[in-house]
matplotlib code that plots the C-alpha trace (Angstrom):
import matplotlib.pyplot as plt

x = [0.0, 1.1, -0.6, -4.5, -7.3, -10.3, -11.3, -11.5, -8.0, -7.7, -9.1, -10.8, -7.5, -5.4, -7.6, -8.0, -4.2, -4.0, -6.8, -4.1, -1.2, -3.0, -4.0, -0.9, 0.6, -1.3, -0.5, 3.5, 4.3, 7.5, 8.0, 7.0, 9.1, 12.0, 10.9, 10.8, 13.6, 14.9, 11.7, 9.5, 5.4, 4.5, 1.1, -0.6, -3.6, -5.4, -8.6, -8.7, -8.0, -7.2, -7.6, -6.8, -3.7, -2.1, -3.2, -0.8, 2.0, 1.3, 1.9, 4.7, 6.3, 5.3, 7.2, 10.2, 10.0, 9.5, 6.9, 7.4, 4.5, 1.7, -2.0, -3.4, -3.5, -2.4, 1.0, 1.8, 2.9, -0.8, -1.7, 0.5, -1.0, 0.9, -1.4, -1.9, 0.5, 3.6, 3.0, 3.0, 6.4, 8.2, 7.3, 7.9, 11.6, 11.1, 9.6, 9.4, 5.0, 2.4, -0.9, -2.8, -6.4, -7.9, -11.5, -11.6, -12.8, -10.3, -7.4, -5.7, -5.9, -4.1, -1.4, -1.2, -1.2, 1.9, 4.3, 6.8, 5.8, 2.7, -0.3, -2.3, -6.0, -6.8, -10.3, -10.8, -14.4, -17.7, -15.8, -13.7, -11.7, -10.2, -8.5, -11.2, -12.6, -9.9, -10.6, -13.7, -13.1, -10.8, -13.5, -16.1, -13.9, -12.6, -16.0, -18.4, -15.8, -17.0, -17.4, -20.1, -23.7, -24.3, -27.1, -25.7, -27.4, -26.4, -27.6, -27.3, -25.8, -25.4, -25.4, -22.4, -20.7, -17.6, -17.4, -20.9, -20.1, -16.7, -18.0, -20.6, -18.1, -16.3, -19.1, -20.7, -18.3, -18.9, -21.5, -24.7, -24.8, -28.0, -27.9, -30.4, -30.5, -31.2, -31.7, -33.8, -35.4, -32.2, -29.4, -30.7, -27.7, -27.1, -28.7, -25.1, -23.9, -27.0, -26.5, -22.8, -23.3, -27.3, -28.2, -26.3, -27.7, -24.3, -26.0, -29.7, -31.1, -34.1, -34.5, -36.3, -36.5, -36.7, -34.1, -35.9, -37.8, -34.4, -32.7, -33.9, -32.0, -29.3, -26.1, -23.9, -24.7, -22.8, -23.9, -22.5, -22.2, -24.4, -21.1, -21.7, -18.6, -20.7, -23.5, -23.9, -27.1, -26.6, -30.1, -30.4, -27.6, -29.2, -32.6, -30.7, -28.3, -29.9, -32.2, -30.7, -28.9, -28.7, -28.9, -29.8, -33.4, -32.8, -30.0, -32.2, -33.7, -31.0, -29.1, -27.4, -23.9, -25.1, -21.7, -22.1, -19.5, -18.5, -16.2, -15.6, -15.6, -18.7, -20.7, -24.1, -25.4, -24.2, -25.2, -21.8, -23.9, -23.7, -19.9, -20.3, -22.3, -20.4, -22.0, -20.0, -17.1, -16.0, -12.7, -11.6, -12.1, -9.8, -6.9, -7.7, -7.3, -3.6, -3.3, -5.0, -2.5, 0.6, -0.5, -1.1, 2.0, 4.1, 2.2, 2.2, 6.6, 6.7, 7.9, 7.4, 8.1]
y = [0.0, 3.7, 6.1, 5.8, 8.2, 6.1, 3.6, 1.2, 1.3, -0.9, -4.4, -5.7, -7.8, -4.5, -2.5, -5.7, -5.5, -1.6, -2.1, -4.4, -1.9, 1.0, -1.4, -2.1, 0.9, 1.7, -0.6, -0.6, 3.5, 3.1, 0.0, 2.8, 5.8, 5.8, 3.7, 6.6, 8.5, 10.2, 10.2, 12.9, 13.9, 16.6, 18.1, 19.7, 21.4, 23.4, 23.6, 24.5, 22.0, 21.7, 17.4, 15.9, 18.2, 17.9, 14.4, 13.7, 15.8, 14.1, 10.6, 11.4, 12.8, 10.2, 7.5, 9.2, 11.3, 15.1, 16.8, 20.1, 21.9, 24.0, 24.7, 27.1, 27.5, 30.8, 30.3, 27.6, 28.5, 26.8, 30.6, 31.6, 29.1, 25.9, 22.7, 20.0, 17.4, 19.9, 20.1, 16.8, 16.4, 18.8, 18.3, 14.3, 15.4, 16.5, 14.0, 10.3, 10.5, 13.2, 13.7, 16.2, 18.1, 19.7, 21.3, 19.6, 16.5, 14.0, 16.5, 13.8, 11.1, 13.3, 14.2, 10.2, 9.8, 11.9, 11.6, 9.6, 9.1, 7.5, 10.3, 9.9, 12.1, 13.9, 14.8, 16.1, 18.4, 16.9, 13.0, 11.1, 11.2, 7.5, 8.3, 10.0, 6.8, 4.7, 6.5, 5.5, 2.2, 1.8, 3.8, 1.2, -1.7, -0.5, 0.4, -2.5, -4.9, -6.0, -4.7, -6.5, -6.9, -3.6, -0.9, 2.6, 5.8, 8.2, 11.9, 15.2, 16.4, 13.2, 15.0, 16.5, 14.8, 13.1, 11.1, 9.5, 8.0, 6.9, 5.1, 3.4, 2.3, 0.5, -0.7, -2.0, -4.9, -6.1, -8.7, -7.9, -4.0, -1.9, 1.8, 4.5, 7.3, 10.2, 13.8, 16.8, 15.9, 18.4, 16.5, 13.1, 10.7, 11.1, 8.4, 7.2, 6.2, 3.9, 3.0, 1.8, 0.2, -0.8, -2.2, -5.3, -6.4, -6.1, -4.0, -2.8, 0.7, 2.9, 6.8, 9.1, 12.6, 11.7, 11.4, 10.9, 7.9, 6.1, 6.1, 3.4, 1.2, 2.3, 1.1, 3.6, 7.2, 9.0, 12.7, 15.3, 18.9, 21.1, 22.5, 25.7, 25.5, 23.1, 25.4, 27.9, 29.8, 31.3, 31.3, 27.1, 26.6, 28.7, 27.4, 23.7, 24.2, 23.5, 20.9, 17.9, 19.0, 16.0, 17.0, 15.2, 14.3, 12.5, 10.2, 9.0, 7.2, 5.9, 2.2, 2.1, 0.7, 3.3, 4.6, 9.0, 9.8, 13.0, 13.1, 17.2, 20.4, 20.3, 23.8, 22.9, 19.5, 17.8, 19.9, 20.3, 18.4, 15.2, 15.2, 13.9, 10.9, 7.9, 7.0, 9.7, 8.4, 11.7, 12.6, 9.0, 9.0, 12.0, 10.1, 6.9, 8.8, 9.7, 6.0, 5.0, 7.6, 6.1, 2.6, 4.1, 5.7, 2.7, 0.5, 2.9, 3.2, -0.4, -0.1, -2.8, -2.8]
z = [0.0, -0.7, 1.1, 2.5, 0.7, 2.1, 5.3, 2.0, 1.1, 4.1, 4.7, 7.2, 8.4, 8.1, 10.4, 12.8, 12.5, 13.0, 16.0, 17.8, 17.0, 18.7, 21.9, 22.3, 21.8, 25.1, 27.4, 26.4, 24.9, 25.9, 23.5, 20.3, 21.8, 19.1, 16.3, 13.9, 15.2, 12.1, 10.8, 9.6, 9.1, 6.7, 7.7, 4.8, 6.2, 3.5, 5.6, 9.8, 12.3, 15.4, 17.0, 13.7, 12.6, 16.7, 17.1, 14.0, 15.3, 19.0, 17.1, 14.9, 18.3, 20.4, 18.2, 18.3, 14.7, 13.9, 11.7, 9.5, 7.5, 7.4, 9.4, 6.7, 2.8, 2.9, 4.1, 1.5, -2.1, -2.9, -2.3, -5.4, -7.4, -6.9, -7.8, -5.6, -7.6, -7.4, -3.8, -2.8, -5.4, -3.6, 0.2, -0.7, -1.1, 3.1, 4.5, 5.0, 4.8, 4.5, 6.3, 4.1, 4.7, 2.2, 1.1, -2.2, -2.5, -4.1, -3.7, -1.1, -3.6, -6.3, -3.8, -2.9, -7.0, -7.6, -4.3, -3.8, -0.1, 1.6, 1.5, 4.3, 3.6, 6.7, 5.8, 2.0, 2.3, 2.7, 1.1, 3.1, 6.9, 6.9, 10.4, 11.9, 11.3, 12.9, 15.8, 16.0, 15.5, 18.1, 20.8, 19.6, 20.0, 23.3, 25.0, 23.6, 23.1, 19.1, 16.2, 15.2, 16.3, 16.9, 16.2, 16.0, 15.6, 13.0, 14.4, 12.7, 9.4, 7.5, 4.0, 4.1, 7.4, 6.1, 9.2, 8.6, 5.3, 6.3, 9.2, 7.4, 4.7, 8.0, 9.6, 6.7, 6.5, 9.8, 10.6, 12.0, 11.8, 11.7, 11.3, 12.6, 10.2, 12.6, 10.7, 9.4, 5.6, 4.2, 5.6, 5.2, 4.4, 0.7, -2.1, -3.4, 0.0, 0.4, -2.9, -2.1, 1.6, 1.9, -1.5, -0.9, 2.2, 3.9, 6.6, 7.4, 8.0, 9.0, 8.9, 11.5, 12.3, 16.3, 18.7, 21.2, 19.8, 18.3, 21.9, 23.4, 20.8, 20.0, 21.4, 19.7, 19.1, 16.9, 17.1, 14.8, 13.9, 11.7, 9.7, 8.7, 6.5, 4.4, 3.7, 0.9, 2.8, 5.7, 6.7, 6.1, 8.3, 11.6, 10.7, 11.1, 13.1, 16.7, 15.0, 17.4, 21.0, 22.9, 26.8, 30.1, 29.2, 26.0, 27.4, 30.4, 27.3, 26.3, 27.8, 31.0, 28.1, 25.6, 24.2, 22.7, 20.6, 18.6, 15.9, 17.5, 17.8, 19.4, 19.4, 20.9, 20.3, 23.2, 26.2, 28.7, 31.6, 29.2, 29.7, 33.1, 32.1, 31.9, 28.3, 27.1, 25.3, 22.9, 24.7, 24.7, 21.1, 20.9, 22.7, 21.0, 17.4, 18.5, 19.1, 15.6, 13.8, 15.6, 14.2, 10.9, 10.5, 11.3, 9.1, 6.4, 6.6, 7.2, 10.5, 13.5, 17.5]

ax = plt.figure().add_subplot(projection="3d")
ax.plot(x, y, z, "-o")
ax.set_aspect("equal")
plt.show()
């Protein structure tokens, strides 16, 4: 494998593989701590971030190995006019792998197309976010103890939430999985994606509007952001925007093992008393996506403990 563009690039027996990686990369850290001394990340963030771009830099660090690049478009030469391809030439004569955000969709797979070191896509618009996904993975692993036999509720913007589709690509090549399509009639889950993962009977779905009356089954919850970065009407996104805010009441509905994640930031759809509920699992996911990355990145340089 060169780089990875999408949670498909990877089998199921790679991301069982990566899965044991990144548990044991947290019982024994000090096993990992200079396997990629020497080494270095190029982050190429065209688009903001803040978890995804320093849980990167924490995992290149943590292994032993540095990172150079860039957090915004404008202080790259892409602001003078440089394409995609000629980017990802030159910054491959840097670094040893790249870990690259950007607002077009497919502009990952183009860098991964013409470097000459492992692209890895760090979220490319509304498309793809493979290690978002890896993240979420490992939470669901971790906290339910499977991967399969599970029915996990899909809340929010699931038009345009990369996230979403990524996770259901995953997911939908596990055994018993059943999704509950949670969302307002203008961010339903797109046609293609039920096209690609529901259409073959690989996993089962129903769609609501109601929170509330999807709780009580769910043993995941995935809740996500309205992004307003996503939207070209200003007045669609604050009519949509608080359409789902998930708060004390709703999650008395929900199972005493219910898990909540978030792929974050968070504005307002998980009220802040929720965070003291032990079904909340959002900040583990953050520190279990450094671990994910870590994995990643060694398997991606061909490097083993």
């Amino acid at each position: 494998m060169n780089g990875v563009n999408d949670i498909l690039d990877l089998s199921v027996e790679e991301l069982d593989e990566l899965l044991a990686t990144a548990e044991d990369i947290t019982v024994n850290p000090q096993k990992y701590a200079n396997l990629l001394r020497g080494k270095k990340l190029a982050t190429l963030f065209f688009e903001p971030s803040t978890r995804t771009r320093l849980s990167f830099e924490a995992a290149m660090y943590e292994l032993g190995g540095n990172v150079l690049g860039f957090s915004e478009a404008q202080s790259s030469s892409a602001s003078k006019g440089e394409s995609v391809a000629d980017t990802a030439r030159t910054v491959s004569c840097y670094a040893d792998i790249i870990a690259m955000r950007h607002p077009k969709e497919g502009a990952p797979k183009v860098a991964d197309m013409n470097a000459s070191v492992p692209v890895i896509n760090a979220g490319d618009g509304g498309h793809n976010h493979p290690t978002q996904t890896l993240a979420d993975l490992l939470t669901i692993k971790r906290e339910k103890g499977r991967l399969n036999n599970l029915t996990i509720g899909l809340c929010g913007d699931l038009k345009f939430g990369r996230t979403v589709h990524s996770l259901i690509a995953a997911m939908s090549r596990y055994e018993n999985i059943h999704f509950v399509l949670i969302s307002p009639e203008e961010l339903r889950l797109p046609e293609y994606v039920k096209d690609d993962y529901f259409t073959n009977g690989a996993c089962t779905y129903e769609e609501t509007r109601s929170l509330e009356n999807a709780m009580g089954k769910l043993d995941i919850l995935y809740m996500t952001r309205v992004q307003r970065e996503r939207f070209f009407n200003e007045e669609d996104y604050v009519r949509l925007k608080d359409t789902y805010i998930l708060d004390e009441e709703k999650m008395a509905l929900g199972k005493e093992d219910l898990v909540v994640m978030h792929p974050l930031p968070r504005v307002n759809e998980i009220s802040v008393k929720v965070d003291k509920d032990p079904r909340a699992c959002y900040f583990k996911q953050v520190l279990n996506g450094k671990y994910m990355r870590m994995a990643l990145i060694l398997k991606l340089l061909g490097v083993k403990a």
